[in-house]
N, CA, C and O atoms as CSV, one atom per row, in Angstrom:
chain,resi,resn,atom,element,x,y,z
A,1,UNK,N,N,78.098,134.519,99.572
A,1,UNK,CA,C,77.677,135.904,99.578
A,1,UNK,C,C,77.188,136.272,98.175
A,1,UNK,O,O,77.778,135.749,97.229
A,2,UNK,N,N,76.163,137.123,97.929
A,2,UNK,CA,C,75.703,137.487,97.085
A,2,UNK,C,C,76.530,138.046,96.162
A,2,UNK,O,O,77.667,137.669,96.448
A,3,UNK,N,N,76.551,138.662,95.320
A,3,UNK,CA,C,77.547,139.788,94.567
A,3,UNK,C,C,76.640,141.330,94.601
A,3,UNK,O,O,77.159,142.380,94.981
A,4,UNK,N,N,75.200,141.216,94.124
A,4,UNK,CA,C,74.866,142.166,94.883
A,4,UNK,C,C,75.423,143.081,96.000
A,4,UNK,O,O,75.914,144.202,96.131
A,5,UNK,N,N,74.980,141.669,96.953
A,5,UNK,CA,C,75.792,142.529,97.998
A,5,UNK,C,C,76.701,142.204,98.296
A,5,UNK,O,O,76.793,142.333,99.517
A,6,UNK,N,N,77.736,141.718,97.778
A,6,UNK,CA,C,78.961,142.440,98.043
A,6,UNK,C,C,79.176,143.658,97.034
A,6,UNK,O,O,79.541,144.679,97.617
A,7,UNK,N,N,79.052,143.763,95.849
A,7,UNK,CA,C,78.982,145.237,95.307
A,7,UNK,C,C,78.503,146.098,96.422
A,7,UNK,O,O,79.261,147.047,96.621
A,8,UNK,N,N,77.388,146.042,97.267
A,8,UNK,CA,C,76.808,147.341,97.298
A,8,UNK,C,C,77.643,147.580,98.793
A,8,UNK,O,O,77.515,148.688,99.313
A,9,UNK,N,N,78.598,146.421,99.568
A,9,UNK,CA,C,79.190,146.735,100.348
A,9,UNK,C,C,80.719,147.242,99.820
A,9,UNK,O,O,81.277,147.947,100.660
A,10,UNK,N,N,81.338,147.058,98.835
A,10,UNK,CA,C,82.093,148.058,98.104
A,10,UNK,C,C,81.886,149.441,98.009
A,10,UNK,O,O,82.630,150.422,97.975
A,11,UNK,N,N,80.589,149.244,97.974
A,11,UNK,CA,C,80.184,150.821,97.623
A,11,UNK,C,C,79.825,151.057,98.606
A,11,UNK,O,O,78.895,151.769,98.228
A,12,UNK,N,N,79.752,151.076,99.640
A,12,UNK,CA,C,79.653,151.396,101.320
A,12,UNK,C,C,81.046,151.644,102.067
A,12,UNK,O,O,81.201,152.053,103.217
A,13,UNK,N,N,82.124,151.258,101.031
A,13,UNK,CA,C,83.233,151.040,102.124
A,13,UNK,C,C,84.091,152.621,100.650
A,13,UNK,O,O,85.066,153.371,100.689
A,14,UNK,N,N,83.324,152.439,99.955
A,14,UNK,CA,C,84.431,153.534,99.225
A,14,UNK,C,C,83.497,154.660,99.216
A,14,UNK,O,O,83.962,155.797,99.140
A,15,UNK,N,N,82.459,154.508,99.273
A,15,UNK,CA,C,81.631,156.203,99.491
A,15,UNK,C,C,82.083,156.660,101.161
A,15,UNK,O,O,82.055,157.842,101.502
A,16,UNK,N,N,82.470,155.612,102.060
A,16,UNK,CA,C,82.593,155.887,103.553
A,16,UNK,C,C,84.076,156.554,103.357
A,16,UNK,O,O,84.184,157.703,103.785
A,17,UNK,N,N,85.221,155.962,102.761
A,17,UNK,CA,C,86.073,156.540,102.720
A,17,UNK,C,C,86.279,157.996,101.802
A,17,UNK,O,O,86.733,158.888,102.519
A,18,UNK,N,N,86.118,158.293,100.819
A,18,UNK,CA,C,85.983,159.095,100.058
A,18,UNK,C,C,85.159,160.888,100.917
A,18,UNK,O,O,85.577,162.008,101.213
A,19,UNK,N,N,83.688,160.037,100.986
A,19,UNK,CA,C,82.936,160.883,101.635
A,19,UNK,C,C,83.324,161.220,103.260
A,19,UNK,O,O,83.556,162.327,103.745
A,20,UNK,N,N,83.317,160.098,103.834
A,20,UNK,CA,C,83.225,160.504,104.946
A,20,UNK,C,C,81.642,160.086,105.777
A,20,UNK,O,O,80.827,159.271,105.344
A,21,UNK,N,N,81.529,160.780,106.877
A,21,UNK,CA,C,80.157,160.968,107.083
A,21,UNK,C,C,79.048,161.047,106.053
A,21,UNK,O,O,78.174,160.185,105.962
A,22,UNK,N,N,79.120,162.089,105.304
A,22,UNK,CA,C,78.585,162.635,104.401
A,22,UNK,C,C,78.505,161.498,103.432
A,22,UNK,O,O,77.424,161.328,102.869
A,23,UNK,N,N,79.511,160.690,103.159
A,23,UNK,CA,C,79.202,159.249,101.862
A,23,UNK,C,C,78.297,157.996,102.567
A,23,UNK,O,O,77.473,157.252,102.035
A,24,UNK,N,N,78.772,158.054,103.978
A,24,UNK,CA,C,77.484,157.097,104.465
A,24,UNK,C,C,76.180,157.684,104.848
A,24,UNK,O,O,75.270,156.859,104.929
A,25,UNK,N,N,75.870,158.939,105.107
A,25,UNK,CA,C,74.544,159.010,104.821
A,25,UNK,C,C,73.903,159.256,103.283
A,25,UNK,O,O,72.766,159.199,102.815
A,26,UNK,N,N,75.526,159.624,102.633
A,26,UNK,CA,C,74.470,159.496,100.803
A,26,UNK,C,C,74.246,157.829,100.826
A,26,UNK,O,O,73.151,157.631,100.300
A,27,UNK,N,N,74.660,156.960,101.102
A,27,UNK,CA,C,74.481,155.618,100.627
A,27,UNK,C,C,73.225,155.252,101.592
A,27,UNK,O,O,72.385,154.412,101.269
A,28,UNK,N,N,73.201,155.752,102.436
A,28,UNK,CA,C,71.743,155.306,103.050
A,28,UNK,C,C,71.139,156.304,102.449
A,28,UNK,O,O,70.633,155.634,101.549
A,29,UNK,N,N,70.816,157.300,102.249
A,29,UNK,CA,C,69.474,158.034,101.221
A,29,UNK,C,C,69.638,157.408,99.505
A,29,UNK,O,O,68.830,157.847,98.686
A,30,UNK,N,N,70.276,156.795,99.223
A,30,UNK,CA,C,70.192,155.989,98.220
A,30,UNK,C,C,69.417,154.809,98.583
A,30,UNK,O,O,68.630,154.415,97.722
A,31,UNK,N,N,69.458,154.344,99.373
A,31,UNK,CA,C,68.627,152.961,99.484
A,31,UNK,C,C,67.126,153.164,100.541
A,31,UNK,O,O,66.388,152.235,100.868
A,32,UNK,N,N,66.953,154.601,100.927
A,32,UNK,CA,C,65.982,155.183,101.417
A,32,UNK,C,C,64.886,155.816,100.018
A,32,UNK,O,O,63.673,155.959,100.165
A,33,UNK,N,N,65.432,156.044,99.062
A,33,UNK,CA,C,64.880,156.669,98.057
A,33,UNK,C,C,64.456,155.567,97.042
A,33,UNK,O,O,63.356,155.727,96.513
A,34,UNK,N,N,65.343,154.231,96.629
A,34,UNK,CA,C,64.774,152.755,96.662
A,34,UNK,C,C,63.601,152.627,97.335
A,34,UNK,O,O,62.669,152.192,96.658
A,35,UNK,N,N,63.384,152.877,98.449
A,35,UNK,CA,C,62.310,152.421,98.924
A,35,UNK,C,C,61.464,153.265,98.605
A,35,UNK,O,O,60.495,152.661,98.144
A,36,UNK,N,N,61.251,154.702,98.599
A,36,UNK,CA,C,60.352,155.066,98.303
A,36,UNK,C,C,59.975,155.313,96.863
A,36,UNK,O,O,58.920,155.830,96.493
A,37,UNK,N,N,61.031,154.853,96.033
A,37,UNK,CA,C,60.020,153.915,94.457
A,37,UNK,C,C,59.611,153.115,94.640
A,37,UNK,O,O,58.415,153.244,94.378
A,38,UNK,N,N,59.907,151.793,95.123
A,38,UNK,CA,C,59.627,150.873,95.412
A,38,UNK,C,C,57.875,150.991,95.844
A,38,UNK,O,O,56.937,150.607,95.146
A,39,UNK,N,N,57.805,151.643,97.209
A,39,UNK,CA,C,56.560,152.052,97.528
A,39,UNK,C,C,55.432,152.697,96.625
A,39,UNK,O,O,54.248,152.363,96.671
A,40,UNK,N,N,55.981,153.702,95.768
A,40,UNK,CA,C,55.021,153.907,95.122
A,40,UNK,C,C,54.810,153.446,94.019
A,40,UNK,O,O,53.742,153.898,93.606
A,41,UNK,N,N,55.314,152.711,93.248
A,41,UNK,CA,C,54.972,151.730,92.433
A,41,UNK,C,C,53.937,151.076,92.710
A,41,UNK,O,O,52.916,151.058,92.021
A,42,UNK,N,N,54.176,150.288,94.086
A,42,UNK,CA,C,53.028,149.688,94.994
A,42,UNK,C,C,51.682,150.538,94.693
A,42,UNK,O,O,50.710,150.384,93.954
A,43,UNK,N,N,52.055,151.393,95.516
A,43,UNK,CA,C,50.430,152.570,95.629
A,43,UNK,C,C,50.184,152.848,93.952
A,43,UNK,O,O,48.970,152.887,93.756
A,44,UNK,N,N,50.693,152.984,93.117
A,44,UNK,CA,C,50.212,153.421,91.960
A,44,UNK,C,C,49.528,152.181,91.246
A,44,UNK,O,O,49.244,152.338,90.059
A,45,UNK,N,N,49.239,150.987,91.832
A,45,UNK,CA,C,48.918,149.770,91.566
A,45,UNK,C,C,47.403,149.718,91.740
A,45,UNK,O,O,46.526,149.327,90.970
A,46,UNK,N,N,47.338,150.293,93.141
A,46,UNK,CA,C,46.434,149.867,94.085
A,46,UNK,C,C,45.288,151.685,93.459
A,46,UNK,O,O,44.089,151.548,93.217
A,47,UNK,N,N,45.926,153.017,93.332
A,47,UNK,CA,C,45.256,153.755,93.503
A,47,UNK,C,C,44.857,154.232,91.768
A,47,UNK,O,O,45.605,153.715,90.939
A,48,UNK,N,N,44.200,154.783,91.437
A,48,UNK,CA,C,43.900,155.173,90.188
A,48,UNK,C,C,44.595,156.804,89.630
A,48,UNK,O,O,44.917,156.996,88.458
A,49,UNK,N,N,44.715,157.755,90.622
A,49,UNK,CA,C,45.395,158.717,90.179
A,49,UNK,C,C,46.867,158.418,90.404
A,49,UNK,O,O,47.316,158.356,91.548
A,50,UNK,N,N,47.539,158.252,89.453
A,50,UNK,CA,C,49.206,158.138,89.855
A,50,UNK,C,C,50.167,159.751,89.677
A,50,UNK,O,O,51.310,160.022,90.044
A,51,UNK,N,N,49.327,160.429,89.098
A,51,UNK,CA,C,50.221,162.025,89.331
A,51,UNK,C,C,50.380,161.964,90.584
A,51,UNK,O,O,51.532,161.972,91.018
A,52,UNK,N,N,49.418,161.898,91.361
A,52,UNK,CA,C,49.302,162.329,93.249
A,52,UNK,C,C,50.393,161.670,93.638
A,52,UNK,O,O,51.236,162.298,94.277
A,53,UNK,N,N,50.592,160.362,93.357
A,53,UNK,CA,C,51.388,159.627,93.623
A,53,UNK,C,C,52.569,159.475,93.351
A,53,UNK,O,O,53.257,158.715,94.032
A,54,UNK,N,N,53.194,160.314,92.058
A,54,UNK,CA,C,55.016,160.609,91.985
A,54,UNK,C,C,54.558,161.967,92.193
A,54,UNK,O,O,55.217,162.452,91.274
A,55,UNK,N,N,54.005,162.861,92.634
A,55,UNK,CA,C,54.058,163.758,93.427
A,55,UNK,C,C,54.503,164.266,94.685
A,55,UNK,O,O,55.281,165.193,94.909
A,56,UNK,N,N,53.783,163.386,95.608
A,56,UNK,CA,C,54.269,162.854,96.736
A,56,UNK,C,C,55.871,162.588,97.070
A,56,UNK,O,O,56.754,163.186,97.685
A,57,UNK,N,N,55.707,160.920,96.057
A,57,UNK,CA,C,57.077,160.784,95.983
A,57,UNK,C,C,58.567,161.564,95.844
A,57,UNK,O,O,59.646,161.630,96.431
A,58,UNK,N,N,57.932,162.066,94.753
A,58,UNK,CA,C,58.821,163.590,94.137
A,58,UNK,C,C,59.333,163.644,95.464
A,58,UNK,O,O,60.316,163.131,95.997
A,59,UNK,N,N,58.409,164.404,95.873
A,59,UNK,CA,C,58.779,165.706,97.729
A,59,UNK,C,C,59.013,164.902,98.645
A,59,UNK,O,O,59.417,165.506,99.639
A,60,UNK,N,N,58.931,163.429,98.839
A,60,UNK,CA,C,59.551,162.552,99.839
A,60,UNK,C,C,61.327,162.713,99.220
A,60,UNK,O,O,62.306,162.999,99.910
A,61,UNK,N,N,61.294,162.411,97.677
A,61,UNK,CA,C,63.147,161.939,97.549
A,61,UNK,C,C,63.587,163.386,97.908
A,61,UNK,O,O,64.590,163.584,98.593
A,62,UNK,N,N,62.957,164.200,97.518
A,62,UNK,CA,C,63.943,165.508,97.208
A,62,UNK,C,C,64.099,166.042,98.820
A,62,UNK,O,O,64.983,166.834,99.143
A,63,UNK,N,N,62.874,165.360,100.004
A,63,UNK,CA,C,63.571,165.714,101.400
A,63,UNK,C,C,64.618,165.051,101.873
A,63,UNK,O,O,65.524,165.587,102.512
A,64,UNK,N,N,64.525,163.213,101.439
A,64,UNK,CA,C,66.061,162.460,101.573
A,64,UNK,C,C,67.419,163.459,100.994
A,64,UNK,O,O,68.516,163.712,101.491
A,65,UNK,N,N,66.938,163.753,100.072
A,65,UNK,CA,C,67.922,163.932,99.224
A,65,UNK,C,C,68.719,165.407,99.840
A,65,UNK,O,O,69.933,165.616,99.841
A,66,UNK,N,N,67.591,166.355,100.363
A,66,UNK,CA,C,68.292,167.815,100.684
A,66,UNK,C,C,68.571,167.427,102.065
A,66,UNK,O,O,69.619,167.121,102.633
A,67,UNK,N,N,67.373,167.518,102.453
A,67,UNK,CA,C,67.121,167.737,104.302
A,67,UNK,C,C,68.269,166.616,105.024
A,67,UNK,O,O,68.804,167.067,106.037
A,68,UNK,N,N,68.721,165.142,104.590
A,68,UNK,CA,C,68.976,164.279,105.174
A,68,UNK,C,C,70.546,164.459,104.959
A,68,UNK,O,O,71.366,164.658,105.855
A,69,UNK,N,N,70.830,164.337,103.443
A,69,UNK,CA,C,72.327,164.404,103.021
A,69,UNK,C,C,72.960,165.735,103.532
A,69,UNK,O,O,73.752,165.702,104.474
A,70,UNK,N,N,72.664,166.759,102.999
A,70,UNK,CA,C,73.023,168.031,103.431
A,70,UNK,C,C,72.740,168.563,104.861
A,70,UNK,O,O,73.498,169.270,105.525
A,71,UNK,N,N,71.470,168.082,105.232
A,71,UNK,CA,C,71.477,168.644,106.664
A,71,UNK,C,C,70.458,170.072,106.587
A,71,UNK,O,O,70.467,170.621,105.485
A,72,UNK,N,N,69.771,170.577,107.434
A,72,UNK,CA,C,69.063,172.099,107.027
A,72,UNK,C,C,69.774,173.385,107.186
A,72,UNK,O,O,70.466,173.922,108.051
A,73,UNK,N,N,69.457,173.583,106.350
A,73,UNK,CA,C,70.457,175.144,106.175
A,73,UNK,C,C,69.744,176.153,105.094
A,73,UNK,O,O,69.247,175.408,104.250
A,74,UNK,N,N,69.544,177.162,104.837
A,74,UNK,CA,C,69.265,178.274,104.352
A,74,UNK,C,C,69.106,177.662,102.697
A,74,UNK,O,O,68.087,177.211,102.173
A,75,UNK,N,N,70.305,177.799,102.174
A,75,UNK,CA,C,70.700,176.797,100.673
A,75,UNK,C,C,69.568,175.772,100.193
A,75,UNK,O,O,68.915,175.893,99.156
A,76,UNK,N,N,69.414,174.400,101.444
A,76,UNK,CA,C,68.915,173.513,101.363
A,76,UNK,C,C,67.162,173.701,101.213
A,76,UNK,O,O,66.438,173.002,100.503
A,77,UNK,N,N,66.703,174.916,102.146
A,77,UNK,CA,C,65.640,175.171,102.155
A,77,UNK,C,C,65.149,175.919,100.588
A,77,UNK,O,O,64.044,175.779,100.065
A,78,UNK,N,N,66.392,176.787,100.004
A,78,UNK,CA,C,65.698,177.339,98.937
A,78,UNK,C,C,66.222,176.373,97.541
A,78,UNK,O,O,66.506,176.797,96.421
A,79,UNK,N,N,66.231,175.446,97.865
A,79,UNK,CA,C,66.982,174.124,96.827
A,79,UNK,C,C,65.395,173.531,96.923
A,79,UNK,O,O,64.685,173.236,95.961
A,80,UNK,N,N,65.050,173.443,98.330
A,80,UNK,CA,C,63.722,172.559,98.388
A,80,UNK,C,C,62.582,173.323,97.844
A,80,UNK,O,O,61.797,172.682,97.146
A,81,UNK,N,N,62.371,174.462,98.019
A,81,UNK,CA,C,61.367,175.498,97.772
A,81,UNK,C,C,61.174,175.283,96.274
A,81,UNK,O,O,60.148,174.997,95.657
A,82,UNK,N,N,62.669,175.533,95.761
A,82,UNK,CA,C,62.543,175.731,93.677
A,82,UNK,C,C,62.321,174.316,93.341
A,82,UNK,O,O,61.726,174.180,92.272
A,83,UNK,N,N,62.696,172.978,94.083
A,83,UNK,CA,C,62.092,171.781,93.757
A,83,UNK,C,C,60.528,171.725,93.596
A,83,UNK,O,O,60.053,171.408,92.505
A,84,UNK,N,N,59.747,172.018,94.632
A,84,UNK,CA,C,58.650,172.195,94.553
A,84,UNK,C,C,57.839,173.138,93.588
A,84,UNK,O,O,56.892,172.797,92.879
A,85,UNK,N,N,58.311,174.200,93.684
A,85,UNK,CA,C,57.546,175.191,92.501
A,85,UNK,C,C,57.764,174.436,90.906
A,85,UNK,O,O,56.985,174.626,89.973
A,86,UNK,N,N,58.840,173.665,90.845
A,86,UNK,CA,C,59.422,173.283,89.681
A,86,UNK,C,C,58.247,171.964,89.509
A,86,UNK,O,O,57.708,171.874,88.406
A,87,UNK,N,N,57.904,171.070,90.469
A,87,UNK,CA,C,56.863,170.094,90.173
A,87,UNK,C,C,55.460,170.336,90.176
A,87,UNK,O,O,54.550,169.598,89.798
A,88,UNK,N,N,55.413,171.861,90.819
A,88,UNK,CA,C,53.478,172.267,90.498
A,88,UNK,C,C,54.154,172.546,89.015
A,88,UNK,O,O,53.961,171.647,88.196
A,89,UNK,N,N,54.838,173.557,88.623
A,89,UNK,CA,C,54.763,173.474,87.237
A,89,UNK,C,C,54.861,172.096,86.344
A,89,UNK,O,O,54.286,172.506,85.336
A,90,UNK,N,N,54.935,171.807,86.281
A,90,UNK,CA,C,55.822,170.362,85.610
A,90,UNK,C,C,53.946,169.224,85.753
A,90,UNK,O,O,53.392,168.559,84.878
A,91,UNK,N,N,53.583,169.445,87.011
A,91,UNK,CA,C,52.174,168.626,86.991
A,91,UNK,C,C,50.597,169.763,86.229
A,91,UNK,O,O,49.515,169.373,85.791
A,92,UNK,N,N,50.967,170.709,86.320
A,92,UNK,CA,C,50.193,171.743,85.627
A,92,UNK,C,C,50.028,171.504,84.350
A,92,UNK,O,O,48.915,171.534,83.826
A,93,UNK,N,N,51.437,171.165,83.524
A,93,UNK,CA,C,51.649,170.664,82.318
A,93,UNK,C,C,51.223,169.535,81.957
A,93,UNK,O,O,50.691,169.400,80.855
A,94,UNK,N,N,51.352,168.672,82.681
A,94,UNK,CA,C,50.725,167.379,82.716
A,94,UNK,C,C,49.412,167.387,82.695
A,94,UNK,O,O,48.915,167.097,81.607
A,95,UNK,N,N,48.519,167.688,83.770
A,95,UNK,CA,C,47.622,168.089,83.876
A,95,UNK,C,C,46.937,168.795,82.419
A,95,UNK,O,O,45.890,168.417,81.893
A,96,UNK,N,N,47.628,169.664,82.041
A,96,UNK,CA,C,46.529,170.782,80.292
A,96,UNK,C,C,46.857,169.180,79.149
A,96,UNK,O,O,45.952,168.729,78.447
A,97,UNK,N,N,48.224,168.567,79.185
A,97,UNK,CA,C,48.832,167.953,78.189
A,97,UNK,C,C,47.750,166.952,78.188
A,97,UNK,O,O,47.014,166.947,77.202
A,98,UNK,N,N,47.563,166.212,79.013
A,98,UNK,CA,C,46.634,165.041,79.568
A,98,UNK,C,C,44.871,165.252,79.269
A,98,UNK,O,O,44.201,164.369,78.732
A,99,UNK,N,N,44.374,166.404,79.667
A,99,UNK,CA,C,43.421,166.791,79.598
A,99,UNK,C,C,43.154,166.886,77.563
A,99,UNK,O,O,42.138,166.463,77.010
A,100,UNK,N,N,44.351,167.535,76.827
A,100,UNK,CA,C,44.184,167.569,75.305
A,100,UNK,C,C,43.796,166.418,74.551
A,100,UNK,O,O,42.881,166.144,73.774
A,101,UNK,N,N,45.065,165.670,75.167
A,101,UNK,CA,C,45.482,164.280,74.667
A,101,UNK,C,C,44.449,163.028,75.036
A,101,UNK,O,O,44.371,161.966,74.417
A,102,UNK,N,N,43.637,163.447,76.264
A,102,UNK,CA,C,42.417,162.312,76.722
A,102,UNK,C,C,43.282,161.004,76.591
A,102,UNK,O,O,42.782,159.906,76.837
C-alpha cells in the first residue's frame, strides 16, 4: 500500500469520525477541488488568457466549497455572493495592475 494512501485513508477515517457526515463530504470536496486545480492548470497551458481561467476556477471551488459542504441555505448564498463580488474586484485590480506594468 502506498503511504499516500494510506495517509489520505487516515484522514478519511478521522475527518468521518470527528465530522461526521459533514467530514466525509469535506474530504470529498477536498479532492474535488484537487481536481479542479489540477484541471486548470491543464487549460491555462493550452489557453492564452489565464485570468478567465482561475476565475472560473475561483467560482467552481468556492461552489464545492459552500453549496456542497454546507448544503444551500440563505448564509451560504450570501457567503457565495461576497465571494464573487470579492473576485470581480480582485480581477479589476489585476486587470489596471497588468495593463501599467505591460
Amino acid at each position: 500500500m502506498n503511504v499516500l494512501l494510506l495517509l489520505a485513508l487516515i484522514l478519511f477515517i478521522l475527518m468521518s469520525i470527528v465530522g461526521g457526515k459533514k467530514g466525509v463530504r469535506s474530504f470529498l470536496a477536498l479532492f474535488l477541488n484537487f481536481g479542479v486545480i489540477f484541471l486548470a492548470i491543464l487549460f491555462m497551458l493550452s489557453i492564452k488568457n489565464t485570468i478567465i481561467v482561475t476565475l472560473i476556477a475561483c467560482t467552481i471551488i468556492s461552489c464545492i466549497n459552500l453549496f456542497y459542504i454546507n448544503k444551500f441555505n440563505h448564509k451560504t448564498l450570501a457567503a457565495f455572493v461576497s465571494t464573487i463580488i470579492t473576485l470581480a474586484v480582485l480581477v479589476l485590480f489585476i486587470f489596471i495592475i497588468e495593463h501599467h506594468a505591460m
